[in-house]
N, C-alpha and C positions, 0 to 999 in steps of 0.2 A: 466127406464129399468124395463121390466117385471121380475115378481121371474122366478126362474127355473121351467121349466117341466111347467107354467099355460099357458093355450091353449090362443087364442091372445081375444077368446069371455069372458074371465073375468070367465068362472067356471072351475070345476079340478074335479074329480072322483080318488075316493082312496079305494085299498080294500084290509083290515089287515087280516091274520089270522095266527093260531098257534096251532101246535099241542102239545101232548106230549113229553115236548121240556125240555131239562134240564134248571133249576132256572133261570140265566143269561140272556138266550135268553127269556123267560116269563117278566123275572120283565123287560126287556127293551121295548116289548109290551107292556105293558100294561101303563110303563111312555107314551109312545108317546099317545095312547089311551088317556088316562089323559087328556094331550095336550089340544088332538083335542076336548073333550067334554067340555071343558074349554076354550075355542077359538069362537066356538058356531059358526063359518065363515060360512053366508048362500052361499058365492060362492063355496064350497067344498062340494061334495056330498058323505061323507063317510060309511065306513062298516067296523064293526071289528068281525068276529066268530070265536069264539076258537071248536077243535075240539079235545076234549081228547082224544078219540078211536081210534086214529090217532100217526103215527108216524110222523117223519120228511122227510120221503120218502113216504109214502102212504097219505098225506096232500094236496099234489100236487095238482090232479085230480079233488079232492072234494075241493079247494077254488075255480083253473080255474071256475069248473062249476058254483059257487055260485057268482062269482066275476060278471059272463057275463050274468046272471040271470037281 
């Protein structure tokens, strides 16, 4: 059985980000983060940019963009 969500050709694309986001929702970023640079999985092609200047509604627009970059 394949994991969840990995496409059938064996790689995966993942893309984090976080604004100025109250404590909770930060430190659980930044666990998974952890994770994944600790996993080191050359099938998964990740990205994680935090965007301070940024709120939880204005975050949106600027990862879309950065995700599809």
């Amino acid at each position: 059985m394949e994991p969840a969500g990995r496409p059938k050709n064996g790689t995966g694309a993942l893309f984090l980000s976080s604004a100025n986001e109250w404590t909770e929702l930060t430190d659980g970023v930044g666990a998974l983060v952890r994770v994944l640079r600790s996993r080191q999985d050359p099938t998964l092609h990740w990205d994680y940019v935090a965007y301070p200047d940024e709120t939880h509604e204005s975050v949106v627009l600027k990862a879309y963009f950065d995700a599809l970059r």
